[in-house]
ZADO-1210 file (C-alpha; in nm, 4 decimals, padded with zeros to 6 digits):
<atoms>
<atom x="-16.9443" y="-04.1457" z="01.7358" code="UNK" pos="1"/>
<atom x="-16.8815" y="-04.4449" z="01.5718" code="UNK" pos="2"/>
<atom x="-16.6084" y="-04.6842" z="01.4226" code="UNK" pos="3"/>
<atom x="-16.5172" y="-04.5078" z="01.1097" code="UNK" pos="4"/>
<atom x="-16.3650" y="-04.8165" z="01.0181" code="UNK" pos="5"/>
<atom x="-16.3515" y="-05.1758" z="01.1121" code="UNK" pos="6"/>
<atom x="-16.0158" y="-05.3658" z="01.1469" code="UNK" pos="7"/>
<atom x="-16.0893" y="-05.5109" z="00.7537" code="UNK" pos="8"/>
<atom x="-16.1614" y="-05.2030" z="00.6383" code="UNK" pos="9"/>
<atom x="-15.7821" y="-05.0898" z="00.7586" code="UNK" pos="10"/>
<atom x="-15.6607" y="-05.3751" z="00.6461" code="UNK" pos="11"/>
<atom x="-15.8118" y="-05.3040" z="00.3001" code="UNK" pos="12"/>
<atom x="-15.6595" y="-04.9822" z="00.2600" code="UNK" pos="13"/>
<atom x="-15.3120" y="-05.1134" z="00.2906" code="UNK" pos="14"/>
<atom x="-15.4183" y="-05.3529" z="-00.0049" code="UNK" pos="15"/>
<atom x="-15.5075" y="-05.0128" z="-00.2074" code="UNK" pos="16"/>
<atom x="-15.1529" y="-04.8435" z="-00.0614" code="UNK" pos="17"/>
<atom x="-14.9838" y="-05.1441" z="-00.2061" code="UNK" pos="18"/>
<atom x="-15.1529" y="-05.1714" z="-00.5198" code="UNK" pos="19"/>
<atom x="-15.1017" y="-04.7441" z="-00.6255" code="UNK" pos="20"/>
<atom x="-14.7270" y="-04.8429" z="-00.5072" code="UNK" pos="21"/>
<atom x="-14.7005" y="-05.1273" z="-00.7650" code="UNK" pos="22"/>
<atom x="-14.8151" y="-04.9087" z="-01.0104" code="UNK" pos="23"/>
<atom x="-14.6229" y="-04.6070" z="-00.9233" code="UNK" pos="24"/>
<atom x="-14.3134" y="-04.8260" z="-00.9601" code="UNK" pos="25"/>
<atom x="-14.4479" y="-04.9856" z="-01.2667" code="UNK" pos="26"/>
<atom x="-14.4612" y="-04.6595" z="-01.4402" code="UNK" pos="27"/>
<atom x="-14.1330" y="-04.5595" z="-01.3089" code="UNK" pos="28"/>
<atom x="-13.9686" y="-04.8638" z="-01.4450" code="UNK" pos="29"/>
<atom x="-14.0346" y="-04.6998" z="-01.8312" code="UNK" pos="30"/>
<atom x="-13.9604" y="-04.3775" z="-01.7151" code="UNK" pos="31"/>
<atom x="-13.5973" y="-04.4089" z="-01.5619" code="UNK" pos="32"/>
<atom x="-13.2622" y="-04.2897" z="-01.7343" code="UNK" pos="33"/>
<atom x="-13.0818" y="-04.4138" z="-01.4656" code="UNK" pos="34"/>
<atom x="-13.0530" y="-04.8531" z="-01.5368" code="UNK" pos="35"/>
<atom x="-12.9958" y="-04.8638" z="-01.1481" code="UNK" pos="36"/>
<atom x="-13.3496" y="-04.6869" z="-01.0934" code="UNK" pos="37"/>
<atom x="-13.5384" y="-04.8774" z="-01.3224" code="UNK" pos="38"/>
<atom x="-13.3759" y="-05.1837" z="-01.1624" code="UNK" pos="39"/>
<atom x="-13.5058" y="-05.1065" z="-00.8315" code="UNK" pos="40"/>
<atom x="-13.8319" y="-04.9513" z="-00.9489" code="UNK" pos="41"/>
<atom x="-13.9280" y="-05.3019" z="-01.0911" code="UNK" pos="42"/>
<atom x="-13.7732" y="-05.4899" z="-00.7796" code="UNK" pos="43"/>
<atom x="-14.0056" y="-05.2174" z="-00.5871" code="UNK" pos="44"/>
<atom x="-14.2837" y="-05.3528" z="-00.7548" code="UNK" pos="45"/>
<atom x="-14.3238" y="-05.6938" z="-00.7676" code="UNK" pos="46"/>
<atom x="-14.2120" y="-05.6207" z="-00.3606" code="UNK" pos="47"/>
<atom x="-14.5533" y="-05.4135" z="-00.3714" code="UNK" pos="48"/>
<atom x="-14.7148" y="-05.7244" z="-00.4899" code="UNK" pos="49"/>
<atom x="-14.6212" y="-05.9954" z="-00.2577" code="UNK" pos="50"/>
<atom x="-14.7566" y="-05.7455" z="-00.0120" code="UNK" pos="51"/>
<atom x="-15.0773" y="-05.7578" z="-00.1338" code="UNK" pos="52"/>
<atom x="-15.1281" y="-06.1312" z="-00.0841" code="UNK" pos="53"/>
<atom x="-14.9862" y="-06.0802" z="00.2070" code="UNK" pos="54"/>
<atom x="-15.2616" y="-05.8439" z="00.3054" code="UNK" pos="55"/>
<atom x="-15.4835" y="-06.0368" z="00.1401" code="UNK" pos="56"/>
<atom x="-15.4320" y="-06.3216" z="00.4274" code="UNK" pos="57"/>
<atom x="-15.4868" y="-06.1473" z="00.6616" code="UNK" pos="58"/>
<atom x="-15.7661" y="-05.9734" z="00.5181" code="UNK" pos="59"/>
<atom x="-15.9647" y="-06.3469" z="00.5869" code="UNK" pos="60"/>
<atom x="-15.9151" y="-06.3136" z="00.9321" code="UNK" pos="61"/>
<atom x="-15.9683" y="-05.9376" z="00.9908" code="UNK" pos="62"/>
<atom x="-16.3518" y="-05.9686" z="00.8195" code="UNK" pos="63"/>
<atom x="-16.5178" y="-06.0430" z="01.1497" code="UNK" pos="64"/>
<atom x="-16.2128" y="-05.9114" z="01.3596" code="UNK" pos="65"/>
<atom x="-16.2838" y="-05.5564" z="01.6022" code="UNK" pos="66"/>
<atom x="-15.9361" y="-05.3851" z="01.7748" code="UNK" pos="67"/>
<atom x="-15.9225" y="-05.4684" z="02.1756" code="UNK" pos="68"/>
<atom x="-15.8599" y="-05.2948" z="02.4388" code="UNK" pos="69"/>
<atom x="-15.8397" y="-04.9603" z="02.2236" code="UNK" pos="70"/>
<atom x="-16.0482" y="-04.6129" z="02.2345" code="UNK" pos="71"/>
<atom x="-16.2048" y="-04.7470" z="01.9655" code="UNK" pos="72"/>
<atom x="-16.3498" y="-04.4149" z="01.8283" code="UNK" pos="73"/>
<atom x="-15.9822" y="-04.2594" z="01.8574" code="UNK" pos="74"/>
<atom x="-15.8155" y="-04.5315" z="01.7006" code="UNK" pos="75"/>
<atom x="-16.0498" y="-04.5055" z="01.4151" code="UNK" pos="76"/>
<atom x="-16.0456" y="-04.1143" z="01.4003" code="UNK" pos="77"/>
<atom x="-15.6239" y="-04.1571" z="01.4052" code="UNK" pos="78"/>
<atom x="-15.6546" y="-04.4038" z="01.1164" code="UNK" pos="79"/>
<atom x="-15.9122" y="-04.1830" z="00.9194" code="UNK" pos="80"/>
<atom x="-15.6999" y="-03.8902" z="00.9206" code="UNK" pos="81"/>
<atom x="-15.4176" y="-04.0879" z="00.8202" code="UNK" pos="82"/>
<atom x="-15.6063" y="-04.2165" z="00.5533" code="UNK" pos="83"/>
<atom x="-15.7525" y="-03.9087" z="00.4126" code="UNK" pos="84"/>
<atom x="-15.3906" y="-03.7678" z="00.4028" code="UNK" pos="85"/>
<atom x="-15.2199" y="-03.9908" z="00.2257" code="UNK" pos="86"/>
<atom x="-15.2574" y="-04.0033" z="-00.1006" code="UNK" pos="87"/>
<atom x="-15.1942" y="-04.3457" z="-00.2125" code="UNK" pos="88"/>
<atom x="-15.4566" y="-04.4402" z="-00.0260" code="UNK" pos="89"/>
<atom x="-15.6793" y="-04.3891" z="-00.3238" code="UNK" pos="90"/>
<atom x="-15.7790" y="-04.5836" z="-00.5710" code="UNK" pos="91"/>
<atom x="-15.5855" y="-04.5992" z="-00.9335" code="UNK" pos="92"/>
<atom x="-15.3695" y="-04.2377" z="-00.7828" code="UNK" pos="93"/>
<atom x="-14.9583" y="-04.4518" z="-00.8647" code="UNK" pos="94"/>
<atom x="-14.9722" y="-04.4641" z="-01.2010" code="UNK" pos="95"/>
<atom x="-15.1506" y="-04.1173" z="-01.2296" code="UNK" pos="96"/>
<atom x="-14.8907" y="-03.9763" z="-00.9620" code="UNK" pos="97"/>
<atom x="-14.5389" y="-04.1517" z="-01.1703" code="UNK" pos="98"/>
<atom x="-14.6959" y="-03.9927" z="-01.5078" code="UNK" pos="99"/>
<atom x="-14.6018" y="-03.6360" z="-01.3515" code="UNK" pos="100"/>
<atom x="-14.2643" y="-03.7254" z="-01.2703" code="UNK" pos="101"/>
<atom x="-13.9797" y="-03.5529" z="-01.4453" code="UNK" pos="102"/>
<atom x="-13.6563" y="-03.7583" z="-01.2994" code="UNK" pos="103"/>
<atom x="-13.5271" y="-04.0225" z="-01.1698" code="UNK" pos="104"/>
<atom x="-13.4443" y="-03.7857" z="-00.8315" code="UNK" pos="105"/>
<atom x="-13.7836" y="-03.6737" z="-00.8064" code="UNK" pos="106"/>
<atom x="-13.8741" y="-04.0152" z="-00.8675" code="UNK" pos="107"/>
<atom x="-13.6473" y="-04.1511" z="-00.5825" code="UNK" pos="108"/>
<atom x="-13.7394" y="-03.8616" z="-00.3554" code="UNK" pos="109"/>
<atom x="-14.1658" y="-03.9726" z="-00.3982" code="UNK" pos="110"/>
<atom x="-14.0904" y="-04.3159" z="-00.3450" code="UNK" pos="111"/>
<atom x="-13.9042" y="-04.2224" z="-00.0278" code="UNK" pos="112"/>
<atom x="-14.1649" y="-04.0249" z="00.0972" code="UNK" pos="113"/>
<atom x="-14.4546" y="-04.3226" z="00.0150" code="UNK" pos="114"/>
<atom x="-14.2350" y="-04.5576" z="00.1808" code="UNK" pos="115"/>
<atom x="-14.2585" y="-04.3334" z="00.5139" code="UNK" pos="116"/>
<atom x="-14.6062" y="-04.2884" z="00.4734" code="UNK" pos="117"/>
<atom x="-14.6642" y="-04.6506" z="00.4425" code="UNK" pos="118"/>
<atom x="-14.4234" y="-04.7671" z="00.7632" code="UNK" pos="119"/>
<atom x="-14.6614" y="-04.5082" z="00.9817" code="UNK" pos="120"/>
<atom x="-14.9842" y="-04.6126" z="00.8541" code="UNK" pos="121"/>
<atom x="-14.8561" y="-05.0017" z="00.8864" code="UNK" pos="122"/>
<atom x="-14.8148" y="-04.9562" z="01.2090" code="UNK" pos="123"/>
<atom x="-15.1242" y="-04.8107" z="01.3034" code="UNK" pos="124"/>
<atom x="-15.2389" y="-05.1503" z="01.1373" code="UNK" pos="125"/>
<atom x="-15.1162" y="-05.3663" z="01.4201" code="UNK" pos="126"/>
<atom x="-15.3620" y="-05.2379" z="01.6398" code="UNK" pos="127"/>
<atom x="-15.6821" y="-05.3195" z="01.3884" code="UNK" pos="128"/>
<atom x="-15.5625" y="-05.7373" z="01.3181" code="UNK" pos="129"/>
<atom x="-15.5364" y="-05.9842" z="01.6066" code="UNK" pos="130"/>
<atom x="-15.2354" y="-06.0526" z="01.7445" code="UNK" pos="131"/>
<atom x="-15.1035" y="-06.3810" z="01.5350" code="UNK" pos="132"/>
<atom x="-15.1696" y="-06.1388" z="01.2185" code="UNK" pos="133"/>
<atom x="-14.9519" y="-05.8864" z="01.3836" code="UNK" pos="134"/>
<atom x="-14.6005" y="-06.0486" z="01.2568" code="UNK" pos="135"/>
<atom x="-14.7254" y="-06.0537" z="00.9062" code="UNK" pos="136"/>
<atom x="-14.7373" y="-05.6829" z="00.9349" code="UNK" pos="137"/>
<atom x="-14.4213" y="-05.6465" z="01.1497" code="UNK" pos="138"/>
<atom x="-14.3155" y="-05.8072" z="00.8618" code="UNK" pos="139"/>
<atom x="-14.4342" y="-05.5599" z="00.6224" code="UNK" pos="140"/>
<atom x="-14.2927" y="-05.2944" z="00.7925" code="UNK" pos="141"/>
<atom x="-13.9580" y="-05.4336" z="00.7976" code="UNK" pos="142"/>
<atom x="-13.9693" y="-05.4329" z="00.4348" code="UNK" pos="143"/>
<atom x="-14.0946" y="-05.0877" z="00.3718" code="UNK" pos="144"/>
<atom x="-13.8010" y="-05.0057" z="00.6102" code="UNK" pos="145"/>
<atom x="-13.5678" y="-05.2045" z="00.3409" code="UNK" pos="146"/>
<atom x="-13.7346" y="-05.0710" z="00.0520" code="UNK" pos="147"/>
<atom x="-13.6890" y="-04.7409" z="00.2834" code="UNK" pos="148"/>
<atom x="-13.2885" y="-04.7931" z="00.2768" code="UNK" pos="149"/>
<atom x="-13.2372" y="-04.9153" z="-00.1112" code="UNK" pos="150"/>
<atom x="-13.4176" y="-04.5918" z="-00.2263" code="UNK" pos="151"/>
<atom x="-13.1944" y="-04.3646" z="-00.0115" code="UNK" pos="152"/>
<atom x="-12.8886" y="-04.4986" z="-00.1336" code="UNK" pos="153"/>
<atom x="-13.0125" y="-04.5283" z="-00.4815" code="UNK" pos="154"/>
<atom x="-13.0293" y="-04.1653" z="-00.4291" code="UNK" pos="155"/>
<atom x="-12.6993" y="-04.1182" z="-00.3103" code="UNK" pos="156"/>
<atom x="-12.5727" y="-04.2858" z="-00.6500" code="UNK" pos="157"/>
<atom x="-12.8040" y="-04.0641" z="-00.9163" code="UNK" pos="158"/>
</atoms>
């Protein structure tokens, strides 16, 4: 069996993750009846884009870069199932996802759930970049935690 992905392919799918999350929040901004949601929904996504570039970095050093030390075929495997089940994963799905929304609870109660998503596959990142790229996403998932914590008092207020 082999590598289902290599460590820029991972790396590229947390690009796509961040992207349908700026949009998802993008769409929510419009959306909200609550000024305090649409507030954070638009702080939420221009968040979503600095992450991008951020990914993007590290992106040109992860091109050429292959995990160490790993059971390479079930690292890959663990990433490719986490991949297939999340649905931000794929392409142009944030926008499409926010358009179904009804409220600005069911609207705080997604974003919570993409925010755990994205902390679990973030850190099944760190082991597909080399190790002076792994603070950038320690970084990342400190803010998803954030973003994490603002949405679940956000809904505590609604």
């Amino acid at each position: 069996m082999g590598n289902i992905f290599a460590g820029s392919e991972v790396v590229e799918i947390g690009i796509q993750i961040e992207k349908n999350g700026r949009d998802f929040y993008n769409a929510l901004v419009t959306q909200s009846k609550a000024p305090e949601a649409a507030e954070l929904f638009k702080f939420l996504a221009k968040e979503e884009e600095k992450h991008i570039e951020m990914f993007r970095k590290i992106l040109e050093t992860a091109t050429k870069y292959e995990p160490q030390g790993l059971d390479s075929d079930e690292y890959y495997a663990y990433m490719q199932s986490l991949a297939s089940d999340y649905v931000f994963t794929q392409k142009d799905k944030g926008a499409e996802i926010a358009k179904q929304i009804k409220s600005d609870h069911e609207a705080v109660e997604m974003g919570i759930g993409f925010e755990k998503d994205s902390i679990i596959f973030y850190e099944g990142i760190k082991k597909a970049v080399p190790d002076y790229d792994q603070k950038i996403v320690d970084a990342l998932i400190a803010q998803e935690q954030e973003h994490l914590r603002r949405l679940i008092d956000l809904r505590s207020a609604l």
